[in-house]
C-alpha positions as CSV (number, residue, x, y, z in Angstrom):
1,X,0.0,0.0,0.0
2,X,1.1,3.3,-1.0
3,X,0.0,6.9,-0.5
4,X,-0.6,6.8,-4.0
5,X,-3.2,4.4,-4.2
6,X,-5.0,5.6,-1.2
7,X,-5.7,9.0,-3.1
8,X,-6.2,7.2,-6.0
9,X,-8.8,4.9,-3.8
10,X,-10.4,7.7,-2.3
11,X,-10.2,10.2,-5.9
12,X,-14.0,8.6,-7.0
13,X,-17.1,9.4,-5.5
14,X,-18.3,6.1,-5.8
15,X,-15.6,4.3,-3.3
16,X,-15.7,7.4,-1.2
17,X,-19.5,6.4,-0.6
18,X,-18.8,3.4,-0.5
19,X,-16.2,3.8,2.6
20,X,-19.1,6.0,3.5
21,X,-21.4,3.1,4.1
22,X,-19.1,1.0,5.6
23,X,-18.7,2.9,8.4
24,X,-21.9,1.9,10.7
25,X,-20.5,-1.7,9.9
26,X,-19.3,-4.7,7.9
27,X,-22.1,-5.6,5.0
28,X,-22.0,-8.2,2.0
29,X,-21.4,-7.0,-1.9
30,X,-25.6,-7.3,-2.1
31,X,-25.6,-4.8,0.9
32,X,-23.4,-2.7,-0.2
33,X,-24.6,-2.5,-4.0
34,X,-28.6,-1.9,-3.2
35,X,-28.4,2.0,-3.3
36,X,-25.9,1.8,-5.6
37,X,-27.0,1.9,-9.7
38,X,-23.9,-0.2,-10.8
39,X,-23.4,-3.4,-12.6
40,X,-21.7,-6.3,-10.6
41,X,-18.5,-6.1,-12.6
42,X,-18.3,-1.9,-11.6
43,X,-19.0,-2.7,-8.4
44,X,-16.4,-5.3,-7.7
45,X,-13.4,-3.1,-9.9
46,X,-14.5,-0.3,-7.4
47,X,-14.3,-3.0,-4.2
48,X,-10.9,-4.5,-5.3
49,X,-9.5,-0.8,-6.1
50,X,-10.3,-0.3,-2.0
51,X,-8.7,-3.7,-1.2
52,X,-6.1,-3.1,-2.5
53,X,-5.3,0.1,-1.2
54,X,-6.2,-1.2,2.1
55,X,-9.2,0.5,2.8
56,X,-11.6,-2.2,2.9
57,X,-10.9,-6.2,3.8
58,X,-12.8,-8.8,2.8
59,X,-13.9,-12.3,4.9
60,X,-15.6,-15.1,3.0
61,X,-19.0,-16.1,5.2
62,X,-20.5,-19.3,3.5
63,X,-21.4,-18.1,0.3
64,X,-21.1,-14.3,1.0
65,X,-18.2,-12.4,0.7
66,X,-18.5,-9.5,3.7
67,X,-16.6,-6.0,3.5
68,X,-15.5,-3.9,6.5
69,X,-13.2,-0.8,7.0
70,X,-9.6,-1.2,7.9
71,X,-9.4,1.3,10.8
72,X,-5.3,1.7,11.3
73,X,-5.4,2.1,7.5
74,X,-8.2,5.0,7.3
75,X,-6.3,6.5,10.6
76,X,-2.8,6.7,9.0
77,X,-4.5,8.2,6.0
78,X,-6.8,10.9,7.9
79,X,-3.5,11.9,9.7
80,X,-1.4,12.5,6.8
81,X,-4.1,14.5,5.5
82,X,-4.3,16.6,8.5
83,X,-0.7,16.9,8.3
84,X,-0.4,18.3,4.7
85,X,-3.9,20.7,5.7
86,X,-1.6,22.0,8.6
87,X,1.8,22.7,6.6
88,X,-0.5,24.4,3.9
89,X,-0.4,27.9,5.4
90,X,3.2,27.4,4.9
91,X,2.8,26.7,1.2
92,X,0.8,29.6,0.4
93,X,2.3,32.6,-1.7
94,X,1.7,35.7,-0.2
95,X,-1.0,38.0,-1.6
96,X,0.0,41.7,-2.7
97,X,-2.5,44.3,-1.1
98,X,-5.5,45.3,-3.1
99,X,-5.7,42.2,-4.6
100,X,-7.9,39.6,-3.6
């Protein structure tokens, strides 16, 4: 897992809701897809994109395959956001007066 592919994970509105719904628990692909208007194979790209990144694990339950949010993972990524959000200050060019 890289940096890169957690912004690349978290770049599309889709995954984003999807982390979005994960987060009042673990639920099954059918869970997951039911508010969604996506096939099964744009589903499961969008699923594997957030595995691999390490944003989402999945468990095999009988014949169900369950997702669930990989805390430490979504932690180490909200604080390196946090981080760049607090150096930004620092990276700003200074404006001239009367300008806006």
């Amino acid at each position: 897992m890289t940096h890169a592919s957690l912004y690349e994970a978290i770049a599309d509105p889709t995954r984003r809701a999807l982390l979005r719904a994960l987060r009042d628990g673990s639920q099954s692909a059918g869970e997951l897809a039911a508010p969604f208007e996506l096939s099964k194979p744009t589903l499961s790209h969008h699923l594997k994109v957030l595995r691999e990144a390490g944003l989402v694990r999945a468990e095999k339950r009988g014949t169900r395959v369950v997702y669930s949010l990989t805390a430490n993972v979504l932690e180490e990524l909200a604080a390196e956001l946090l981080d760049l959000a607090g150096r930004a200050p620092e990276l700003r060019v200074p404006r001239k007066r009367g300008t806006s």
